[in-house]
Legacy VTK file of the C-alpha trace (Angstrom):
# vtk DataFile Version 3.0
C-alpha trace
ASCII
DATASET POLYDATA
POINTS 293 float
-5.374 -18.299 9.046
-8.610 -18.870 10.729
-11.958 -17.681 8.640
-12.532 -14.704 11.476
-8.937 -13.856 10.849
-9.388 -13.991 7.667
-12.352 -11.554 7.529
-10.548 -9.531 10.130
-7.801 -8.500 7.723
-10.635 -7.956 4.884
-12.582 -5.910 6.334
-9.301 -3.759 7.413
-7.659 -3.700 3.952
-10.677 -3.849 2.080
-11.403 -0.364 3.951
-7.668 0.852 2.784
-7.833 0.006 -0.600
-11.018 0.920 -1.050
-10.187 4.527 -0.052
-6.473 4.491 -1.978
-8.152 3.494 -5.038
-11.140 6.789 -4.681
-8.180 8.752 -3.330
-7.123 10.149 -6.852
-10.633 11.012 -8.359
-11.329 12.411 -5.153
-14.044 14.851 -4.871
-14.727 15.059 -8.775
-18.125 15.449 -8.685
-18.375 16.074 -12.741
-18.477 12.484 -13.773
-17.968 12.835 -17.238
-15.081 14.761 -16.476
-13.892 12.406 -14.066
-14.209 9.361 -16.603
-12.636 11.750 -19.938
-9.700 12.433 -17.441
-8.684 9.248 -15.903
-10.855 6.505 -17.922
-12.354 3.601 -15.866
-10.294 3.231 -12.568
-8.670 -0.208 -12.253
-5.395 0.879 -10.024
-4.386 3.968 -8.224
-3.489 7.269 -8.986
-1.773 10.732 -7.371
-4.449 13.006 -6.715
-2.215 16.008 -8.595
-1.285 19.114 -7.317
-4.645 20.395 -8.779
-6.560 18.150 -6.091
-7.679 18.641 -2.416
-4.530 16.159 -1.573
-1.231 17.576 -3.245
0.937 16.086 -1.408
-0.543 12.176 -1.686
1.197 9.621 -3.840
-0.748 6.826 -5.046
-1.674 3.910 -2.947
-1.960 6.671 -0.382
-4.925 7.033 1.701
-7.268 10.380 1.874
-7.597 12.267 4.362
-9.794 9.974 6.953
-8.569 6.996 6.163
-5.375 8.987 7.555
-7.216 8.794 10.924
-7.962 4.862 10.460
-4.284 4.666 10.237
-3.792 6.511 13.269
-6.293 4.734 14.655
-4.512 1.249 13.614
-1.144 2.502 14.465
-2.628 3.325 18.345
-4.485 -0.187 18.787
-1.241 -2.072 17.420
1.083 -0.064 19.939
-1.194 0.006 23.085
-3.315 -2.960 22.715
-6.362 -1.715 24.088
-9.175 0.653 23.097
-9.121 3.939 25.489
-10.946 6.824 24.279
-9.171 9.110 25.957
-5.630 7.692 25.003
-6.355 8.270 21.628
-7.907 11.409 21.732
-4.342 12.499 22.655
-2.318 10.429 20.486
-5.089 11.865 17.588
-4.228 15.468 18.406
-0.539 14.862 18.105
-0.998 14.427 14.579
-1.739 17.816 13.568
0.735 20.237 13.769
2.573 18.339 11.316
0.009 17.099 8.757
-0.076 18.426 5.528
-3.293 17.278 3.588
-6.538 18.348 3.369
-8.347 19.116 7.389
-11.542 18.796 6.973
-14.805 20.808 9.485
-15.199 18.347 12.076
-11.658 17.680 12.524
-11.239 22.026 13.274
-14.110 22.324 14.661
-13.200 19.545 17.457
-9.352 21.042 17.001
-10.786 24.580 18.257
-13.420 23.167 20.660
-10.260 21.602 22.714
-8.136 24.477 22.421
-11.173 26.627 24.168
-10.818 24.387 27.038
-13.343 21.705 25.999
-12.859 18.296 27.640
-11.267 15.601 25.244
-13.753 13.199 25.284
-17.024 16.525 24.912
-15.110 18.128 22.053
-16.665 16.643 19.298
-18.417 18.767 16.541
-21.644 18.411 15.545
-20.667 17.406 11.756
-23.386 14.505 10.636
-20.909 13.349 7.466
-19.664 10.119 6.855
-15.688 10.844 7.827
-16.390 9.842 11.656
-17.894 6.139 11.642
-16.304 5.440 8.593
-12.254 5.441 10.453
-13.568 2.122 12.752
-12.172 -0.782 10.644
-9.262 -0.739 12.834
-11.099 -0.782 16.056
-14.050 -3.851 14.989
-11.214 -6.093 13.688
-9.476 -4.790 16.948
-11.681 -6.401 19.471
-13.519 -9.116 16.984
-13.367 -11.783 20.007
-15.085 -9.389 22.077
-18.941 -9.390 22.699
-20.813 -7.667 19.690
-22.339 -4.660 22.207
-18.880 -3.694 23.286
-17.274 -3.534 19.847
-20.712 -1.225 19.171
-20.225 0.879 22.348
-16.557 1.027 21.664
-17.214 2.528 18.108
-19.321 4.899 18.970
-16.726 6.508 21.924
-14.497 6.786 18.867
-16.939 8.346 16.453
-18.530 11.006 18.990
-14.788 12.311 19.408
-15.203 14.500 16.078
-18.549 13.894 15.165
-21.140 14.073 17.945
-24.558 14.055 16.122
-27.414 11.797 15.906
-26.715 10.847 11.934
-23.235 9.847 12.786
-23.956 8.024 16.031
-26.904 5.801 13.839
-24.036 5.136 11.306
-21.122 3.996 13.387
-23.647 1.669 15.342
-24.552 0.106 12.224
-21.343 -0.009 10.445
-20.440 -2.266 13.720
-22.863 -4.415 14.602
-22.952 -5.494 10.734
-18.677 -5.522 10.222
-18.736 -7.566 13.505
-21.567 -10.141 12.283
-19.853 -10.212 8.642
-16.382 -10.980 10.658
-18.059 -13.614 12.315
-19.566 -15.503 9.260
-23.176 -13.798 8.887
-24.434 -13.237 5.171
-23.420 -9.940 3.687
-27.440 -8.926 2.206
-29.004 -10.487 5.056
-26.785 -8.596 7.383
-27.270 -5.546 5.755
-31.585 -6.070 5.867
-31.286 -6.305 9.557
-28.924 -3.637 11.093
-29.211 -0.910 8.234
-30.619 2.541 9.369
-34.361 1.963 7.531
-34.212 4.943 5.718
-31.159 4.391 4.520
-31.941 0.975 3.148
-34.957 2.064 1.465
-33.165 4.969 -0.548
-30.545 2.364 -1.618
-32.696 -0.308 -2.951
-34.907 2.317 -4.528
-32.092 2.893 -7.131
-30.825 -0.615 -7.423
-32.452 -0.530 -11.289
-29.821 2.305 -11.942
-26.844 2.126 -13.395
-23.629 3.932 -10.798
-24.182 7.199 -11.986
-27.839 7.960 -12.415
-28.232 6.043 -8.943
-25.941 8.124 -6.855
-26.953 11.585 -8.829
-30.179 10.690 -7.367
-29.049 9.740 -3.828
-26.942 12.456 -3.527
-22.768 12.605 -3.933
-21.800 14.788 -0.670
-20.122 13.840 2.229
-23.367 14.291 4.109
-24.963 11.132 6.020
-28.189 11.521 4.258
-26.486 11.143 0.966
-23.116 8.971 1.525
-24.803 5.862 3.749
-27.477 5.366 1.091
-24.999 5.309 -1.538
-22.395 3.145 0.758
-25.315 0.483 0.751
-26.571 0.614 -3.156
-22.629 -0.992 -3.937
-22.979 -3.447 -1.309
-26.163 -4.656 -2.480
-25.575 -4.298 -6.121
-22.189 -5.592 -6.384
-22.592 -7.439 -3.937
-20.013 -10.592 -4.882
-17.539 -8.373 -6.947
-15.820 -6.556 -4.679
-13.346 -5.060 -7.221
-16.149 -3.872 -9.303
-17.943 -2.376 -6.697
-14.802 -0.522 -5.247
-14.263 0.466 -8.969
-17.567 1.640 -9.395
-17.208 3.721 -6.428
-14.861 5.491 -7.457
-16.051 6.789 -10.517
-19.084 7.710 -9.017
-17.610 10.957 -7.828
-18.220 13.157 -4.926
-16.752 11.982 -1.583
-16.138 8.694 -2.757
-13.319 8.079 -0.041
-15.436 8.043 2.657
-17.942 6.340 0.902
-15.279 3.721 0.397
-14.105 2.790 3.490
-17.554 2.188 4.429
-17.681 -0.080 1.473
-14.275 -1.694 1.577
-15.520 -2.464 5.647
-19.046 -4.613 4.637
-17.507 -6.010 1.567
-14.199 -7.128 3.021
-15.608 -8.260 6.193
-17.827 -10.498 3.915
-15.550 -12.124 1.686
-12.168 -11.461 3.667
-8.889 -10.351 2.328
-8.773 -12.765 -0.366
-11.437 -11.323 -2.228
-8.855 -7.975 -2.382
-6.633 -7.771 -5.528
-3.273 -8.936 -4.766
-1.932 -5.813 -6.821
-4.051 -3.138 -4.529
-2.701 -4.608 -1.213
0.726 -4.980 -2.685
0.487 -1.319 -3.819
-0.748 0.268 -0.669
1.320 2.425 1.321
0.445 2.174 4.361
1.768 -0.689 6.362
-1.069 -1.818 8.246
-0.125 -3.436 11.474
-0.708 -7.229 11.384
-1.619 -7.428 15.299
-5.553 -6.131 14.365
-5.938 -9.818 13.069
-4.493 -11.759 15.949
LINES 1 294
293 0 1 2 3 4 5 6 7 8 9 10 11 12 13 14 15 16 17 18 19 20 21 22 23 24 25 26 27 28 29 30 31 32 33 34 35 36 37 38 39 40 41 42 43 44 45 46 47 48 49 50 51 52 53 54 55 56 57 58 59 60 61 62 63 64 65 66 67 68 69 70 71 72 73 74 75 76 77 78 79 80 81 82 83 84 85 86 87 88 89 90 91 92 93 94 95 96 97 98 99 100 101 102 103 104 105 106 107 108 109 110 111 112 113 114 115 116 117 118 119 120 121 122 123 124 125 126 127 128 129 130 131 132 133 134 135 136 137 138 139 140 141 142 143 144 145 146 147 148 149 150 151 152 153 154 155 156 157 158 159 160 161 162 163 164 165 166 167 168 169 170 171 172 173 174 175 176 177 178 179 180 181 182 183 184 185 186 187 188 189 190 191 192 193 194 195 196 197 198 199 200 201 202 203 204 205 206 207 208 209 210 211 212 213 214 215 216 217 218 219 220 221 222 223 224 225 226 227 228 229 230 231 232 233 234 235 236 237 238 239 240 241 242 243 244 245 246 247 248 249 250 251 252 253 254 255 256 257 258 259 260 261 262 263 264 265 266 267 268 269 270 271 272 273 274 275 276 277 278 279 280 281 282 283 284 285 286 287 288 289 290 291 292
């Protein structure tokens, strides 16, 4: 396997297992509680039938890295990135799904059911959920030219989440997975295509331990809150991926989507090596080895 390839499939499955291993604690936003009930996370776990996710197993994925998959799934089967392709293949998903729907996924649900057009029906939701599903799509194109893999993930985020916060974060999520693919250093990446606000929230808490650092920055889905955090585990942990996808998790809050933003920079850096051989051999999902070709 070449070294692109080789990131290629880490920045996919480091998004994946990232996610699977948050999926269980997810949306515990009492840490104590969090750690008294499960103890430090090293493996994953069913979310119960007392969670937002019922129905998931563990080694599962939440419910946006749901839409990676689809996302994965649609790239593997059609070969080609077409906004409008997807949109429809995305929609056929619903009627059957039972886990958690979140806003933006109604919201855009309702919007095209008024009689919006597929590609306008995007809410105006400024959470993490949207650029965080592109794994799929940067490993995707990875011999492509850097501005189309950008312009590519930004079609796919503005499908559910058309704001401002969301189109910043999915244009930096790219242009730094792509570099990292392509054999650019993970901090030094992360200096020069990082939203500046962003970065300067996360490396004013890198003296903090996990939990008094994202207290501070904030544990919601929200942007504002989840990017900041994303970045304070890349740049604190930033060559122990395991850790820092542990210490993710029992950070609380929406630590899924925080996750497959994380699992994206880190495994893109160190590629799929740097994954436990027991997460990838305990995920689920079956993710579809033509993204790395």
């Amino acid at each position: 396997m070449t070294e692109l390839s080789h990131n290629r499939q880490g920045l996919v499955l480091g998004s994946f297992t990232a996610d699977a291993l948050s999926l269980g604690v997810h949306w515990i936003y009492d840490t104590d509680l969090l750690s008294h009930k499960f103890g430090y996370i090293k493996g994953y776990h069913a979310p119960g039938s007392d969670s937002y996710h019922p129905h998931k197993q563990a080694g599962d994925q939440g419910h946006v890295g749901d839409q990676a998959l689809r996302l994965a799934d649609f790239l593997s089967r059609e070969n080609t990135w077409q906004a409008e392709s997807f949109m429809q293949d995305w929609l056929a998903m619903w009627p059957a799904y039972d886990d958690y729907i979140d806003h933006a996924t109604k919201t855009t649900l309702e919007n095209i059911k008024a009689g919006s057009n597929l590609l306008e029906a995007g809410s105006d939701s400024s959470e993490l959920a949207g650029p965080a599903r592109i794994a799929p799509l940067v490993a995707f194109l990875g011999n492509e030219p850097e501005d189309q893999v950008i312009a590519a993930a930004i079609e796919q985020t503005r499908l559910t989440h058309h704001s401002a916060k969301a189109i910043e974060a999915a244009t930096f999520l790219a242009t730094a997975s792509y570099r990292l693919i392509h054999g650019a250093e993970l901090q030094a990446t992360l200096e020069v295509t990082a939203p500046a606000w962003a970065l300067q929230q996360a490396k004013a808490v890198l003296k903090f331990d996990t939990i008094k650092a994202i207290h501070q920055l904030g544990q919601s889905c929200a942007i504002d809150n989840a990017l900041p955090a994303a970045l304070y585990f890349a740049f604190k942990y930033a060559d122990n991926l395991p850790k820092a996808f542990a210490e993710n998790a029992m950070a609380g809050g929406d630590n899924c989507a925080r996750a497959l933003v994380l699992g994206m920079l880190l495994g893109a850096a160190h590629g799929s090596a740097a994954i436990p051989e027991e997460w990838q051999k305990q995920l689920n999902a079956q993710i579809p080895q033509a993204l790395f070709n």
